[in-house]
C-alpha positions in Angstrom: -1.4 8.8 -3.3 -2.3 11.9 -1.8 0.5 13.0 0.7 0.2 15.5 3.8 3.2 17.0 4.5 2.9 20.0 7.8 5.6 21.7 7.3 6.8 24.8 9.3 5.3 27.5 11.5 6.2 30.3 9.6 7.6 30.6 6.0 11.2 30.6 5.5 12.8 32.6 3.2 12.7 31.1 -0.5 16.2 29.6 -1.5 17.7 29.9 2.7 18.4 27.5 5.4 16.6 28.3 8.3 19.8 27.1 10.7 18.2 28.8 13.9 15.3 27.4 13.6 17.2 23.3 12.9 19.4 23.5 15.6 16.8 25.2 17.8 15.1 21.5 17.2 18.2 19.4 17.7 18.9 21.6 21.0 16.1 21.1 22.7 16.6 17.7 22.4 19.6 16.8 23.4 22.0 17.2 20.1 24.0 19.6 18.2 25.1 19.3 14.3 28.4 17.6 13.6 30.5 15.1 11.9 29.7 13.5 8.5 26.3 11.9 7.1 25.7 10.0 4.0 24.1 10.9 1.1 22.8 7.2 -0.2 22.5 6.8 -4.1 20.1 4.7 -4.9 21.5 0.9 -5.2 20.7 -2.5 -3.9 21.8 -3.9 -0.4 23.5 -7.3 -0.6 23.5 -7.4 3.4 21.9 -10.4 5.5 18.6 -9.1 7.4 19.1 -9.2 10.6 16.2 -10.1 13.3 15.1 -7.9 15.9 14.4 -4.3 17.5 11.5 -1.8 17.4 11.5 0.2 14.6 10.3 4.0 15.5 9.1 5.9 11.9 8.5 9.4 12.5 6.4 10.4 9.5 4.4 13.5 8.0 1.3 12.7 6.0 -1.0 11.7 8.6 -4.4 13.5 10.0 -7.2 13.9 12.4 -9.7 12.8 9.7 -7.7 9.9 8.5 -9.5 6.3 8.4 -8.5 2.6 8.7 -10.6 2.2 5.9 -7.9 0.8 2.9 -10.4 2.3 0.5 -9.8 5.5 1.9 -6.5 6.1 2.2 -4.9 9.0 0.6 -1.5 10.3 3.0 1.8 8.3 3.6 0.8 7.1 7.0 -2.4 5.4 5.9 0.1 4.4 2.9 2.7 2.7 5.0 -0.3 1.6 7.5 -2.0 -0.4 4.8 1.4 -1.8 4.0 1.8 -3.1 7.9 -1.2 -4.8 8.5 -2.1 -6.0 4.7 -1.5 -7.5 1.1 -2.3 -7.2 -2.0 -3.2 -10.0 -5.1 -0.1 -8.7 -6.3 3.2 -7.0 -6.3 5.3 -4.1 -8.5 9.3 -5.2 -8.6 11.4 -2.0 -7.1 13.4 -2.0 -10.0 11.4 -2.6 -13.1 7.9 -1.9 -11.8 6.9 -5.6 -13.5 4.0 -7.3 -11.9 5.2 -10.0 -9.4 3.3 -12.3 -7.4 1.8 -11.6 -3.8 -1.6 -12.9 -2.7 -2.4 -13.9 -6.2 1.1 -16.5 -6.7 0.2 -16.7 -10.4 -1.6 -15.5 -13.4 -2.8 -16.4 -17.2 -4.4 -13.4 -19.8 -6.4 -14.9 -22.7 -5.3 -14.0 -26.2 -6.8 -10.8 -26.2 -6.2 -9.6 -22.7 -9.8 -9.4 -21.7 -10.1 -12.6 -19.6 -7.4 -13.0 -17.1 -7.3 -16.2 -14.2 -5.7 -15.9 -10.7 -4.8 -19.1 -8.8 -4.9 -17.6 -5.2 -2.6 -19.3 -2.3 -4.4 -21.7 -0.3 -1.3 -20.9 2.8 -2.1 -17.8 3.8 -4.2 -17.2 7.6 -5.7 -13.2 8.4 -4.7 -12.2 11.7 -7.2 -13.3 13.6 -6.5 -17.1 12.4 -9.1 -17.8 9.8 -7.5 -18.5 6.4 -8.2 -16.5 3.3 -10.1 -17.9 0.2 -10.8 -17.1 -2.9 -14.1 -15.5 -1.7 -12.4 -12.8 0.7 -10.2 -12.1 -2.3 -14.0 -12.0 -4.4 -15.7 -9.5 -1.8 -12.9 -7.1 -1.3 -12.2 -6.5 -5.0 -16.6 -6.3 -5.5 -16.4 -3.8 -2.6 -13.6 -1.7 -4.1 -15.4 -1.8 -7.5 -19.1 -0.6 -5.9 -20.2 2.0 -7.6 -21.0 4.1 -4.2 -17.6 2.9 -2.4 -16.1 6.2 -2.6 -12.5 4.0 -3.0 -9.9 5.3 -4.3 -9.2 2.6 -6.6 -12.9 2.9 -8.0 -11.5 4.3 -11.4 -8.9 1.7 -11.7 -12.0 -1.2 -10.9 -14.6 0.2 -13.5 -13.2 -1.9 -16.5 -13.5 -5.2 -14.4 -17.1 -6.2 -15.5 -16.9 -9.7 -13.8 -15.2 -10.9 -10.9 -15.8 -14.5 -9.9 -14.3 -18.3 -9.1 -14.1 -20.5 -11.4 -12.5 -24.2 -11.0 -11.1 -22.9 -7.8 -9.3 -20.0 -9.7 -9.7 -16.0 -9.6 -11.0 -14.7 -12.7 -12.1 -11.2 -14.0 -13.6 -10.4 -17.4 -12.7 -7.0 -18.2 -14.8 -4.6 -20.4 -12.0 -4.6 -22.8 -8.4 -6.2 -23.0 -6.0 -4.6 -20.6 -2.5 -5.9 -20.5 -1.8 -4.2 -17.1 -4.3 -5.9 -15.2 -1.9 -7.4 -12.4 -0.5 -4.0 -12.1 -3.6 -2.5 -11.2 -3.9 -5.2 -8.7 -1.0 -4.0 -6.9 -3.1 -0.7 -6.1 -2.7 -0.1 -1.7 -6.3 0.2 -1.8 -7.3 -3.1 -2.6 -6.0 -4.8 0.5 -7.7 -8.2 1.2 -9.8 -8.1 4.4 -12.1 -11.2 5.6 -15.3 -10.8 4.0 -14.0 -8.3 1.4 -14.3 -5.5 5.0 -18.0 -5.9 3.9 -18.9 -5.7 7.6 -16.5 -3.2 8.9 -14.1 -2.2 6.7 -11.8 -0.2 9.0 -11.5 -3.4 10.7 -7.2 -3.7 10.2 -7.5 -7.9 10.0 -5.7 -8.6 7.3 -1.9 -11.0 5.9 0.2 -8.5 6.5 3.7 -8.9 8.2 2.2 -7.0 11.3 -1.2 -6.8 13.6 -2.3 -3.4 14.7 -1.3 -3.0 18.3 -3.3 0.7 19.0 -4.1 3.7 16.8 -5.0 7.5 17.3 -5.7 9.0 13.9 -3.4 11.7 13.1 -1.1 10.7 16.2 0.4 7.2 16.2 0.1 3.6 15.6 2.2 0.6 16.9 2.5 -3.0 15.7 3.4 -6.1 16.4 5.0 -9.3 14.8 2.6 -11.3 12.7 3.9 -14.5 13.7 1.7 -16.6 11.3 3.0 -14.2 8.6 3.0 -16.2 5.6 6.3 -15.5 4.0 9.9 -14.9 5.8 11.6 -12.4 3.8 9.8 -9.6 5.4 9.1 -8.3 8.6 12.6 -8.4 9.9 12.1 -6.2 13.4 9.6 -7.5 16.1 7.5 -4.1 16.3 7.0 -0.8 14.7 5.8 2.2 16.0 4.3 5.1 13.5 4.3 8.7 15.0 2.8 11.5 13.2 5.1 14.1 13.0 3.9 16.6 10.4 6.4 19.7 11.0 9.0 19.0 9.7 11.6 20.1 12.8 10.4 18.3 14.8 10.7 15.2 12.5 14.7 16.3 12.0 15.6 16.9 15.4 13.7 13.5 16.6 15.8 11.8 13.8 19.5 13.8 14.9 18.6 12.7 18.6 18.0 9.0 17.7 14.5 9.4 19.0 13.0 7.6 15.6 14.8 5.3 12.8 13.6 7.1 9.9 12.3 10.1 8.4 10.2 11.2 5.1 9.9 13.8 3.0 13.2 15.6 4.2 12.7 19.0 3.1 16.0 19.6 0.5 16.6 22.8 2.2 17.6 20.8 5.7 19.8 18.5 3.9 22.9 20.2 4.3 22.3 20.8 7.8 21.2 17.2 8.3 24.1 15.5 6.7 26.5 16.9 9.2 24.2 15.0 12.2 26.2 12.0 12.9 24.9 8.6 12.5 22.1 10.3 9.7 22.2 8.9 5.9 19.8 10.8 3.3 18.1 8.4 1.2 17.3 9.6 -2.8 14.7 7.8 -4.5 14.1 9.0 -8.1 10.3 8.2 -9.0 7.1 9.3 -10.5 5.8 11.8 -7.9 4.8 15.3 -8.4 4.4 18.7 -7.2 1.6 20.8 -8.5 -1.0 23.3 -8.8 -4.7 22.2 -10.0 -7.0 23.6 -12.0 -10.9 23.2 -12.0 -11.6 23.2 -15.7 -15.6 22.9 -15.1 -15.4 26.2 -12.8 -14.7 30.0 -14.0 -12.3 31.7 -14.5 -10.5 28.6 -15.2 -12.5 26.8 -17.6 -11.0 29.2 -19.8 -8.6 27.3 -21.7 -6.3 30.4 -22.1 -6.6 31.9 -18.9 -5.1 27.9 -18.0 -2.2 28.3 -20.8 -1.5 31.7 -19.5 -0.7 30.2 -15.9 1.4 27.0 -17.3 3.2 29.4 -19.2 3.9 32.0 -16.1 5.1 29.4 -13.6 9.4 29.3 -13.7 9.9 25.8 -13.1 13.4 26.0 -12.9 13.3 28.3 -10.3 10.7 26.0 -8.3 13.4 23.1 -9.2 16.4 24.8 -7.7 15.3 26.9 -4.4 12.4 24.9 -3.4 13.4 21.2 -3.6 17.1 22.0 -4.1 17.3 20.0 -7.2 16.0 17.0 -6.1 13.9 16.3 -9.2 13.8 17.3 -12.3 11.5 19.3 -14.7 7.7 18.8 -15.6 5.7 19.7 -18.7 2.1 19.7 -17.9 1.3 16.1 -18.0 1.3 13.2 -15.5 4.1 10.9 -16.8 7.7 10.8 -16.9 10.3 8.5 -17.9 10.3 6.2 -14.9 6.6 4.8 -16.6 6.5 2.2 -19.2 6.1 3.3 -23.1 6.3 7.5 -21.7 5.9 10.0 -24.4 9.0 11.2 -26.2 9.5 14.2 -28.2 7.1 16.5 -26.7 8.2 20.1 -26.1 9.1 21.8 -23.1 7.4 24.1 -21.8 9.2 26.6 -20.5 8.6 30.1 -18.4 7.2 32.2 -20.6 6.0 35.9 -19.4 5.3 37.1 -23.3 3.0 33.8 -24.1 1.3 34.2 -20.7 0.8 38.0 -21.4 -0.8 36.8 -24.1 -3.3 34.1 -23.2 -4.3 36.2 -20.4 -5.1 39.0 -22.7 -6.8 36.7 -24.7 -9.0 35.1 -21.5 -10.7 38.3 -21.5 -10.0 37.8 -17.6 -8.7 40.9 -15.6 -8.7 40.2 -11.8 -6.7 38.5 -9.6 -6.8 33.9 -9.2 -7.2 32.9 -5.8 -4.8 30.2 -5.4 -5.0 27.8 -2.2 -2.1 26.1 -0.8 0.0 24.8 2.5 2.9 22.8 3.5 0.1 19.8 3.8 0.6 20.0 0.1 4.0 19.4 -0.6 7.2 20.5 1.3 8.0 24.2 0.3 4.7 24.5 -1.7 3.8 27.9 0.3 7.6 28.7 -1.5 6.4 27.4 -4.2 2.8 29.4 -4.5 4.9 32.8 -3.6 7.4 32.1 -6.6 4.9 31.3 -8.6 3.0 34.5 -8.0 6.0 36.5 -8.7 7.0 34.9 -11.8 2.7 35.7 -12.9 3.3 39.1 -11.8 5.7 39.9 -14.5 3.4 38.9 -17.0 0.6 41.2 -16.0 -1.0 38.2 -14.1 -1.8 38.8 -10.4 -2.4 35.7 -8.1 -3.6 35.9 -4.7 -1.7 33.0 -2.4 -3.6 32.2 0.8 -2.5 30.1 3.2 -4.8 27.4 4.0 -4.6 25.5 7.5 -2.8 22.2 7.4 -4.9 20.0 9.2 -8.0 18.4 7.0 -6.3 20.2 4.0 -7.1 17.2 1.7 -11.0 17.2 2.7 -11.4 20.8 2.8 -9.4 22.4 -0.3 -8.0 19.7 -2.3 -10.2 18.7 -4.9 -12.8 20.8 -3.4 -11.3 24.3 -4.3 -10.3 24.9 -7.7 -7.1 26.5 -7.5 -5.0 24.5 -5.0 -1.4 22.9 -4.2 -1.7 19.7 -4.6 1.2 16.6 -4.5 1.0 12.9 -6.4 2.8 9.7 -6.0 3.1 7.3 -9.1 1.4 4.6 -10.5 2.4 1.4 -11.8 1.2 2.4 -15.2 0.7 4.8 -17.6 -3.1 3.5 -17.9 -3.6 3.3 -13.8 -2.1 7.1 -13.6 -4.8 8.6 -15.6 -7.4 5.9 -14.5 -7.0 7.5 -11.3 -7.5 11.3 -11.8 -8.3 12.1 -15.8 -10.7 9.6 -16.6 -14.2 11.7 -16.4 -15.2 9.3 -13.9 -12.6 9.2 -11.4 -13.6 9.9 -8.2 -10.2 11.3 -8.0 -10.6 13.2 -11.2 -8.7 16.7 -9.1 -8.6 18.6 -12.1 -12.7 18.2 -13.5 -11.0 17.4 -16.7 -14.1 15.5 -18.0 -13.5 15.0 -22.1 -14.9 11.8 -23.6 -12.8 11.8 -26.5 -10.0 11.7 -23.8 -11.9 8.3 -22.2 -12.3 6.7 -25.8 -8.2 7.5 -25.8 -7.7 5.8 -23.1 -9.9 3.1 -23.2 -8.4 2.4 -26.6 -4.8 2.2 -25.3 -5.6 0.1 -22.1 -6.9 -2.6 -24.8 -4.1 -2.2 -27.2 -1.6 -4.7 -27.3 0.9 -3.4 -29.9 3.5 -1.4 -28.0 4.2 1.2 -30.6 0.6 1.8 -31.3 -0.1 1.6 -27.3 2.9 4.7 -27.2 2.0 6.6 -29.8 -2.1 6.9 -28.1 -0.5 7.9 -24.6 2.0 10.0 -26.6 -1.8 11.9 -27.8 -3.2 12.0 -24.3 -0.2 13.6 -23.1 -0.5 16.2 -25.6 -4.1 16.7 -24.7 -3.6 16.8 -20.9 -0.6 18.7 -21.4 -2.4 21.8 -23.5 -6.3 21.5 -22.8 -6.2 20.2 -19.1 -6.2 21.7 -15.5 -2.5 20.9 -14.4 -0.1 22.4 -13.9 3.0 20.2 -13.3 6.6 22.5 -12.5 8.5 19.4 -10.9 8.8 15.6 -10.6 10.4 15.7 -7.6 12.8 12.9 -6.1 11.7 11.0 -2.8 13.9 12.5 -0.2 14.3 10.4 3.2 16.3 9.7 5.9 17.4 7.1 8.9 19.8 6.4 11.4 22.8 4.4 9.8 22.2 1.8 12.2 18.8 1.0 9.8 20.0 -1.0 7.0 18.5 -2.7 4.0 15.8 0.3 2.8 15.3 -0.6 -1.1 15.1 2.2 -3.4 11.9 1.4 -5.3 10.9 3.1 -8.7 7.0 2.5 -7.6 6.5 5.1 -5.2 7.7 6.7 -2.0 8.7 5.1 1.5 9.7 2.6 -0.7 7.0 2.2 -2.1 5.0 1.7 1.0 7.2 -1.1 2.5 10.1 0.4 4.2 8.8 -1.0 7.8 8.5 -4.4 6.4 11.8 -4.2 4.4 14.7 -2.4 6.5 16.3 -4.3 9.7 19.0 -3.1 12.4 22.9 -3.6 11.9 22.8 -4.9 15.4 
């Protein structure tokens, strides 16, 4: 998931609190810091959901150019959106990340993976009362597979070389085994629409626990109560209301004043100003997000191989770590993966700051003039921090980067995977297999990095199929390595999911899958009323 984050109007100072600038917020609207908040750890809530209330989200992540389109969405809005209004076949568990059911209330593999069979519920009714078959299920997962879609799921639906009903069942024959099938299935593109959205696919009918009530792209969106909603642990308040709010002061001092519920993407820096707000809790989420900086390796000067070591080896990720997400993550090494993802890598060295290797590798590039490197709070919370730390750790390595600011609306149409030095941010995956499906395989529409190697494919390919675990490790273990030293990323921080709400919100599951809980939080969380 891409994620648009606006954050503030002028850049604060790495590593400082900018407390004028908070309370000037909070002021304005009524409030002033003090008493005690919460910081939550994550754990499970063993509370009864209560019914009721409208749930106000004020969230960063949404845009002008943004689309009801499921196939298109890329920021958290569209990502919790999707969530409202829609299901998938199936589900991730918050804890484990196993495949559980959803649409799709059960599922059989063949022997070798290859061949796997869906029996779809025959209770569930779209919004606008016609009930869902096995042929809406067909048509949306065709459409997401089209060749000239542009979906974001596209890379995880090119191994699925048949989809079709057979004795009233689901069934897809894959190119090759794949024993993470359902997973991919829990993908927030592939929401089932009537008709697979074949005739307008930004058409919001779908199962979800909520009908659209009005949208304004990059604005708001409000929702009401599915009442026909097909299952009754979900959906606990009567209406939701979205409002874009991409700086993040604004999104603070609405939270402090009790103007919205919840909150994403807290910028670390505010916490210890926002935990003094009363009736405020912070919400921790570890996961498999990341911050980062792209490379094009199909475009000079960066399909130099050594002029892309010399940059992993120049950025001080510790520094990034501590005084731009205050800690709230932990360190990256170059590749997509981390130990929150089934059968992760071990044993690979750390790459740390290195201003003698990077001196190096740049002197080996042969290249002598300054990288232009792109970036904006739209990226990531603190990633103009981030670019400016970065380009002073280069510096000391003989390495000169030139940070420019980019504007924050239509950042993710106009630099990201366009330009080819950029900040860029990504939520997880379910899998290991889905993750560099996504945005390494040399076919991915999302392929951010052009990191277009078939051997790499033939890797990957080869692991999605195998079905001995130690073998299956040992090939991402490879890829790893080869993304880690040959490809286009460079990967300083995993960072935590940082959130917040009124403590009158309760029952907000910490879910390993992906941010906002992963996707859900409007669906899941009730009022202690």
């Amino acid at each position: 998931m891409r994620d648009f984050i606006k954050g503030r109007d002028s850049l604060i100072g790495i590593g400082d609190v900018n407390r004028r600038t908070f309370l000037s917020g909070t002021v304005a609207l009524g409030l002033t810091a003090g008493l005690s908040g919460t910081l939550i750890a994550p754990k499970a809530r063993a509370e009864e959901p209560k019914r009721g209330g409208h749930l106000k989200l004020g969230l960063k992540g949404g845009a002008t150019t943004d689309s009801l389109d499921p196939a298109t969405y890329s920021g958290s809005v569209s990502f919790i959106i999707g969530h409202l209004w829609g299901d998938t076949l199936v589900e991730s568990d918050p804890a484990t990340g196993a495949a559980r059911p959803s649409i799709a209330e059960s599922w059989e593999p063949s022997p070798d993976a290859s061949v796997w069979t869906f029996k779809i519920r025959n209770d569930v009714t779209f919004h606008d009362g016609s009930k869902l078959t096995i042929a809406d299920v067909i048509a949306t997962l065709k459409r997401h597979a089209d060749e000239g879609s542009k979906s974001g799921a596209l890379g995880l639906m090119r191994s699925i070389k048949a989809i079709e009903e057979k004795a009233g069942a689901l069934v897809l024959t894959l190119t090759e085994g794949n024993a993470d099938l359902p997973l991919i299935l829990t993908d927030y593109h592939l929401v089932i629409q009537p008709g697979g959205g074949l005739g307008n696919p930004a058409s919001p009918i779908g199962t979800g626990p909520y009908k659209l009530a009005s949208y304004e792209a990059g604005v708001h969106a409000t929702f009401e109560k599915n009442a026909a909603d097909w299952r009754s642990d979900r959906g606990f308040v009567d209406s939701v209301e979205i409002i874009v709010m991409n700086d993040a002061t604004a999104r603070v001092a609405a939270l402090a004043s009790g103007q919205v519920h919840f909150i994403n993407n807290v910028d670390p820096k505010t916490v210890p100003l926002l935990t003094r707000a009363p009736r405020v809790e912070i919400l921790k989420t570890a996961g498999k997000g990341f911050y980062s900086f792209l490379m094009h390796c199909n475009t000079a000067p960066f399909d130099n191989n050594d002029l892309r070591l010399a940059l992993k080896y120049a950025i001080d990720r510790q520094a990034i770590l501590d005084r731009v997400i205050g800690g709230f993550g932990k360190i990256g090494n170059d590749y997509p993966v981390n130990e929150n993802y089934a059968l992760a890598p071990g044993g690979i060295e750390q790459r740390a700051y290195d201003p003698d290797k990077a001196a190096f590798h740049y002197k080996k590039s042969g290249h002598d003039r300054p990288v232009l490197l792109r970036t904006s709070d739209a990226a990531f919370a603190g990633a103009v921090d981030a670019a400016v730390l970065f380009q002073e750790s280069a510096r000391k390595a003989g390495i000169e980067i030139e940070v420019r600011r980019e504007p924050e609306d239509g950042y993710w149409t106009n630099v990201w995977n366009v330009q080819p030095f950029s900040a860029t941010y990504w939520g997880g995956r379910p899998t290991q297999d889905s993750r560099y499906s996504t945005s390494y395989l040399s076919s991915a529409e999302w392929n951010d990095t052009r990191f277009k190697r078939d051997d790499f494919d033939k890797l990957l390919l080869q692991a999605r199929s195998e079905l001995d675990e130690t073998k299956r490790k040992e090939l991402y273990r490879t890829m790893a390595l080869t993304v880690r030293d040959e490809g286009g990323l460079i990967l300083p921080v995993f960072n935590d999911y940082v959130n917040a709400a009124s403590i009158s919100l309760k029952g907000f599951v910490h879910d390993i899958g992906n941010d906002l809980s992963n996707g859900y939080v409007a669906s899941r969380v009730w009022f202690d009323n």
